[in-house]
N, C-alpha and C positions, 0 to 999 in steps of 0.2 A: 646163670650162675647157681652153685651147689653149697649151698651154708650148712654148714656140720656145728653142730649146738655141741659144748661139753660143759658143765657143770659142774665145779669144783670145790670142795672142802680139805684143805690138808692134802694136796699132790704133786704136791712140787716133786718130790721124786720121780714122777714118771713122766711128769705132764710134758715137757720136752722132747721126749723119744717117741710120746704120742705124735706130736703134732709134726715130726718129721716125717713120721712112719706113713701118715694121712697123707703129706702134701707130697711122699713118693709116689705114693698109689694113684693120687690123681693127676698127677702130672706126666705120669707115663700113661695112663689113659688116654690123656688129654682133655681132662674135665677141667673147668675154669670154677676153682674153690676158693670159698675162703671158711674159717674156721671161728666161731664166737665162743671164745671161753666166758663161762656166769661163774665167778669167784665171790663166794660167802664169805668176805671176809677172814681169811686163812689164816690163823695164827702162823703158819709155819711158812709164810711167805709165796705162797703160791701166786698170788695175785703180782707181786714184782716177776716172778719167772714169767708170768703167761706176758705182762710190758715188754719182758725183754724179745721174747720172741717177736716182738712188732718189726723189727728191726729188722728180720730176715725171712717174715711169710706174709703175707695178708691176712694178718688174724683182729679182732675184734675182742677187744676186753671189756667184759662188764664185772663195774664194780658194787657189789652189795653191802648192807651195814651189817649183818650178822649172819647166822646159818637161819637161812626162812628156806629151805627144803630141796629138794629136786624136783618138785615136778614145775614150782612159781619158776627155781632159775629156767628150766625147758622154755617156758611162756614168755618170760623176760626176754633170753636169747630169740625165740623168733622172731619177736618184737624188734631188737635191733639186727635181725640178721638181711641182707640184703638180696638173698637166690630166691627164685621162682622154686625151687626145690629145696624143704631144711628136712634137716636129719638130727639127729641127736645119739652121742653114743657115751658110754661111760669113760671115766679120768682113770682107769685103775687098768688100763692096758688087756683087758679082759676082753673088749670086741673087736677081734681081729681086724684090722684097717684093709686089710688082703679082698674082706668083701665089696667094698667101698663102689669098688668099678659096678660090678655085676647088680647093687642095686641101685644106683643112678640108672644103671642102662636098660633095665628094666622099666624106671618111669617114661626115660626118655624115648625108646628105641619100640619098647614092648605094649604100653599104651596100660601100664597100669597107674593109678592113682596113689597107691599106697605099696613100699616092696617093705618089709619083713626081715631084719637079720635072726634066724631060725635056728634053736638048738633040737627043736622037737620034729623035723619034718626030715625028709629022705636025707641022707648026705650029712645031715649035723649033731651036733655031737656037744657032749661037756671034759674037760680034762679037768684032775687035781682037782673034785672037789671033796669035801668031807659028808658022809653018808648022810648025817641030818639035815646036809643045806640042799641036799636032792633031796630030799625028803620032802622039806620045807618046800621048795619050789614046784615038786610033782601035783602035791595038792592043794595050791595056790593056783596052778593053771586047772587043775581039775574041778575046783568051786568053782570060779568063773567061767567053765565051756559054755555054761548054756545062750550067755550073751555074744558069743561071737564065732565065726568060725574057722578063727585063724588058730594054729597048733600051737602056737608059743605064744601064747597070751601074755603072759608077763616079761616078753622080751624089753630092755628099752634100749634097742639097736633099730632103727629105723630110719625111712627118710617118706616125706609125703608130698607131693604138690601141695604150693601155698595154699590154693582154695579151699584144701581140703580140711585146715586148720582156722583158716580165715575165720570171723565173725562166731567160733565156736567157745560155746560156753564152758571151758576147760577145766576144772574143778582144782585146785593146786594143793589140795589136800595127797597129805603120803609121796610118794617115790616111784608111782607107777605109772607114770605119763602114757606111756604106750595105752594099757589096760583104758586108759580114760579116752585117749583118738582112735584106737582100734572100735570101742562102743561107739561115741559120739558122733567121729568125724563124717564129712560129706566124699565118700568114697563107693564106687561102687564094686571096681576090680581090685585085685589085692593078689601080691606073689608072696611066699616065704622064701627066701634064699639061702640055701644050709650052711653053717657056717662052726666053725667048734669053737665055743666059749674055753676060757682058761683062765682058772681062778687067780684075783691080783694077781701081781708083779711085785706091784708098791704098795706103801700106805698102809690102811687100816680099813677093813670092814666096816661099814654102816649098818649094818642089818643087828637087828636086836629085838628086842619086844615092843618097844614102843611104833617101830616098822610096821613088826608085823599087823598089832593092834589096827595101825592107819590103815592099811588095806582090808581088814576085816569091815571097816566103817568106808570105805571106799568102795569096796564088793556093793555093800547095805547100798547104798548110793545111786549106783548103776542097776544093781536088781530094779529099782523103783523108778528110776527113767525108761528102762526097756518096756515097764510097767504099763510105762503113761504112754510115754509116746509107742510103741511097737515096734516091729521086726524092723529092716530094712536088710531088702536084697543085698549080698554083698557074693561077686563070683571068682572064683579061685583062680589066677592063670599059675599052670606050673612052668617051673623053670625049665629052660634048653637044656640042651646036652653040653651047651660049649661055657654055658656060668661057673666059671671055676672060681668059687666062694671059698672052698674047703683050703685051701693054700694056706701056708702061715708064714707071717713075715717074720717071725721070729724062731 
């Protein structure tokens, strides 16, 4: 089974057309999913939308007492999530579901540990964003290349084999869960899979200064573990010809 983490504050507007949009793509696959929404407590109801959907998918609702962040809900959600492979992508209809196939079949098929949803690597792409949040995110991935050597560092579109998160000491500081299993995790192959980001649908942006801040203290963090502990091998498979990631279901 394939557990997709999603992390919710305030998304009742889309969280619905997500979780359809997920459970088309993998069911024409033929992946056996189910979906864990981590609801912070939603003023605007989000957490009854994600109940209701029980009703009609195999979804998984975890309920929290306040906004305690993105990266604790990711760790939460693994925690109750059920698949040999979890994944995590955002509430705001921004990572394409269209990739979904291409990177399960990469763990599954292709024999990688860790697949990558990729704005920075061949084929992928950003739509609709405003010049300072590429800005912002250009050299966000560009501080932290030295630790890793995947191209889209700051993705959090991913999926990993359980082990690879298992018994890892995850830090739940800030919003960049990716950044923190991409360093930390026990992986040793890794795909990116290209796929074109597009700014919300719904909602309201999270990113702000006090974001950015966390990641700055997050970067701090990781520099001084790569520090201590050292390198680790990690080898690049690239994707087939036939990974049609780039597709958009909207």
């Amino acid at each position: 089974m394939v557990s997709v983490v999603i992390p919710t504050y305030n998304e009742k507007d889309g969280i619905r057309e997500l979780v359809e949009a997920i459970f088309a793509q993998t069911r024409g696959a033929g992946i056996d999913a189910e979906v864990v929404i981590v609801d912070d407590n939603s003023p605007d109801g989000t957490g009854q939308a994600a109940e209701d959907l029980k009703l009609h998918y195999p979804v998984q609702v975890v309920h929290r007492a306040g906004k305690l962040g993105l990266s604790s809900a990711v760790i939460d959600g693994w925690k109750a999530a059920r698949g040999e492979i979890v994944g995590v992508m955002d509430a705001d209809l921004s990572h394409d579901p269209a990739a979904i196939p291409a990177l399960v079949r990469a763990i599954e098929n292709d024999g990688c540990q860790l697949a990558v949803g990729s704005r920075y690597t061949s084929g992928g792409g950003i739509k609709q964003w405003p010049l300072a949040r590429l800005i912002i995110s250009k050299t966000a991935v560009w501080m932290a290349s030295p630790l890793t050597p995947i191209r889209d560092i700051t993705s959090g579109y991913f999926f990993v084999r359980r082990e690879v998160v298992d018994g890892v000491q995850l830090n739940p500081i800030g919003f960049k869960i990716g950044l923190e299993t991409f360093v930390k995790g026990r992986y040793r192959t890794f795909i990116e899979v290209p796929y074109t980001f597009t700014n919300r649908v719904a909602g309201k942006s999270k990113l702000g200064l006090g974001e950015i801040w966390l990641y700055l203290v997050q970067l701090a963090d990781l520099i001084r573990y790569r520090l201590t502990n050292g390198a680790v091998e990690r080898v690049r498979v690239e994707p087939s010809n036939e990974t049609p990631a780039t597709a958009s279901t909207r």
